[in-house]
C-alpha positions in Angstrom: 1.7 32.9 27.1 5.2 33.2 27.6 8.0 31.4 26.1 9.6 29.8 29.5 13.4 29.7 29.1 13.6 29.4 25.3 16.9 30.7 24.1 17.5 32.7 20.7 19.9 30.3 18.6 22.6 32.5 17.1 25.0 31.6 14.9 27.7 31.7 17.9 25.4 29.6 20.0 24.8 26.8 17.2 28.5 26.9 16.7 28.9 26.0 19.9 26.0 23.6 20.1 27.5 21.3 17.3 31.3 21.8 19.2 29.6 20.1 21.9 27.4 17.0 20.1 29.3 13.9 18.7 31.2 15.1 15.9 30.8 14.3 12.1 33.3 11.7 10.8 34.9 12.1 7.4 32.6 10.5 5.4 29.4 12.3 6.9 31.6 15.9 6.8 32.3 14.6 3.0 28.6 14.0 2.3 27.3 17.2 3.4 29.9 19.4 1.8 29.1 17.4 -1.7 24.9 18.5 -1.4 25.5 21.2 -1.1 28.1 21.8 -3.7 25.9 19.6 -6.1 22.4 20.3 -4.5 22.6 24.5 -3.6 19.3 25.0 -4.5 17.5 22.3 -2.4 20.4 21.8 0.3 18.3 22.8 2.9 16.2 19.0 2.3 18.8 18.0 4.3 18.8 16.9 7.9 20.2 19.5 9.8 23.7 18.9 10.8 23.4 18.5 14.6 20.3 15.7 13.7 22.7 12.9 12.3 24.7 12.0 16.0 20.2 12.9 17.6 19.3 10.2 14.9 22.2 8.0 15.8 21.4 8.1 19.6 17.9 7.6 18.9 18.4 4.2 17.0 20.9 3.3 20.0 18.7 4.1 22.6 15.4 2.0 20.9 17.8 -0.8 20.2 16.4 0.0 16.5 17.0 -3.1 14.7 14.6 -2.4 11.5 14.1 1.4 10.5 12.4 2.7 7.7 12.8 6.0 5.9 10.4 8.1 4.5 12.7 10.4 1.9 16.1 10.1 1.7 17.6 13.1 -0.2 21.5 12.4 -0.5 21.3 10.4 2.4 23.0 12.0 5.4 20.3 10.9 7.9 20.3 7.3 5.9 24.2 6.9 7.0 23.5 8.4 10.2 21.2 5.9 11.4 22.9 3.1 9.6 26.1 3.5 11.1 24.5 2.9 14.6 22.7 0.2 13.8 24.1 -3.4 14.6 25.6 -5.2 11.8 22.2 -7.0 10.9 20.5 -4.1 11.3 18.8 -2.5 7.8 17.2 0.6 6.6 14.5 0.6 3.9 15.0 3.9 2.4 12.7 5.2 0.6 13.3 8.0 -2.3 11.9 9.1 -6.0 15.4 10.5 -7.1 18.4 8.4 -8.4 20.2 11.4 -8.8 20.3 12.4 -5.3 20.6 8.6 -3.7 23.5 8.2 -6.3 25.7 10.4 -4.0 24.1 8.2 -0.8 25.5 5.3 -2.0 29.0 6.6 -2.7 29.0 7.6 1.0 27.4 4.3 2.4 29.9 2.2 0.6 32.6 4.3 2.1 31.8 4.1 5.3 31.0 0.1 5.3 27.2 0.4 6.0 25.8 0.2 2.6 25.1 -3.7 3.6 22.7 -2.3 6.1 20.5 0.0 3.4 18.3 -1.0 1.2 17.0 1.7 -0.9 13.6 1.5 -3.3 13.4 3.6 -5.7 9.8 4.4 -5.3 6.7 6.2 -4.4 7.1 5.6 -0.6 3.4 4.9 0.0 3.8 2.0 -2.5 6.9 0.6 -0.7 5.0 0.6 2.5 1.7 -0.8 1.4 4.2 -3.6 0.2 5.3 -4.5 3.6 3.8 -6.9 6.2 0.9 -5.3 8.0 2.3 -6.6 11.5 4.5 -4.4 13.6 8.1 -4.9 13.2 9.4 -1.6 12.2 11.0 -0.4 15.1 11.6 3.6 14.0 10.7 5.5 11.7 12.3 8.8 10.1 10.3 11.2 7.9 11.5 13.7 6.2 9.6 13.9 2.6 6.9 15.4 0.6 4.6 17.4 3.6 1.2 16.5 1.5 1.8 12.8 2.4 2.9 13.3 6.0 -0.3 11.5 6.9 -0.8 8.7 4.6 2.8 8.3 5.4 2.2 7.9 9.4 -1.3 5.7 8.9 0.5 3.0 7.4 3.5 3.0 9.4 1.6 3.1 12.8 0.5 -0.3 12.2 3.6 -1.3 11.4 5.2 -0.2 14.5 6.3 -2.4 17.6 4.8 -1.7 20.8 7.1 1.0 22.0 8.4 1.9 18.2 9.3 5.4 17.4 8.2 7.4 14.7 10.5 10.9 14.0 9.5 13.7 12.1 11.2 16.6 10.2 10.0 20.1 10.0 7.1 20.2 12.3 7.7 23.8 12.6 7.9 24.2 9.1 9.5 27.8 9.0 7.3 28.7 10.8 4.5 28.9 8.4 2.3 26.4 11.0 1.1 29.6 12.3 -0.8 30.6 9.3 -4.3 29.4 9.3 -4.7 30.4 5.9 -1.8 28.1 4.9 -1.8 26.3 1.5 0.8 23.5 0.2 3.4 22.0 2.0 2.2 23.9 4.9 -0.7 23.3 5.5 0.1 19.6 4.9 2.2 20.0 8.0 -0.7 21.6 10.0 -2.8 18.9 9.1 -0.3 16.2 10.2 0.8 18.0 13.5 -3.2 17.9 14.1 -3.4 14.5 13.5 -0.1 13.1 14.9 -1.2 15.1 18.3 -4.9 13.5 18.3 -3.8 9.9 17.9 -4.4 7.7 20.9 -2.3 5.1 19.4 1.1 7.2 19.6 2.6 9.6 22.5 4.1 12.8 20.7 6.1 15.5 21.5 6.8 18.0 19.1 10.5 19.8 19.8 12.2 23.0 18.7 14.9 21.6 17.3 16.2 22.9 13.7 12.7 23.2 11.9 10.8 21.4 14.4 11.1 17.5 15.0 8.0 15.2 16.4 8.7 12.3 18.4 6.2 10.0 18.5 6.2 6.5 20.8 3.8 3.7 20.1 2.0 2.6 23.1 
């Protein structure tokens, strides 16, 4: 099987990729530069750069109104998503870590969308079990712990409005989904892509973008 017209990423190339995507604004620019001053060792939880104006157009093109996030890190992709949504728009973001959130905030409030967030502190499966079972999320973004990636999708599928959308970070997860002998995180990742790809309830399509991103439609 060959790999069609796939093109090798260089640097050069993803230099120019992100020259020609919506630019970051201040506070975004601000946001990343502060992970991963603060955050070096775990930066790289963060949504890749060129996914913030992908997430933006993506709760524009759903006419998102009520999104839900599955780990939040130091919020980039929070702000990214908020700052498309309509002024009564909201985000239930979900995240363990006050440390990391705490420099979310600081960039919500700075950019006027922190009115649109609200953030639980919380095992995410515990925030969502808390939610009405009917569907009225209308997108979804996970991005956390890989184990979970299922438990995580099986309660917000019900959840999800008849056309909803459900993404999902690192589907290609470095690669590793190869391995058949994978343990951890990775093979958490097999298992979801497995189960994301068999569920009648969804249409998916798992991209190439950064470490691999699912998009998944309720029917």
């Amino acid at each position: 099987m060959t790999k069609g017209n796939s093109t090798k990423i260089t640097d050069e190339l993803y230099r120019y990729v992100l020259d020609h995507n919506p630019p970051l604004d201040e506070v975004q620019r601000g946001l990343v530069a502060t992970t991963y001053e603060k955050f070096p060792d775990v930066a790289g939880m963060q949504s890749a750069e060129e996914q913030g104006p992908l997430l933006a157009f993506l709760v524009r093109l759903t006419g998102a109104r009520h999104i839900v996030e599955i780990g939040t890190f130091t919020g980039f992709s929070t702000l990214s998503m908020a700052q498309a949504l309509p002024a009564d728009g909201r985000i239930v973001a979900c995240d363990v870590s006050r440390e990391w959130t705490a420099y979310g905030r600081e960039a919500w409030e700075a950019a006027g969308v922190a009115d649109r967030i609200d953030l639980r502190i919380a095992p995410a499966l515990e925030t969502l079990r808390a939610m009405p079972l009917e569907p009225h999320v209308d997108m979804a973004y996970v991005d956390a712990d890989k184990e979970s990636q299922i438990a995580y999708w099986e309660e917000l599928v019900p959840r999800l409005r008849p056309g909803g959308l459900i993404v999902t970070d690192n589907t290609l997860f470095h690669g590793t989904v190869l391995d058949e002998a994978a343990t951890g995180s990775a093979a958490g990742v097999r298992a979801y892509n497995e189960h994301v790809a068999a569920d009648t309830r969804m249409e998916s399509v798992l991209l190439a973008i950064s470490d691999g991103l699912t998009l998944s439609r309720k029917r």
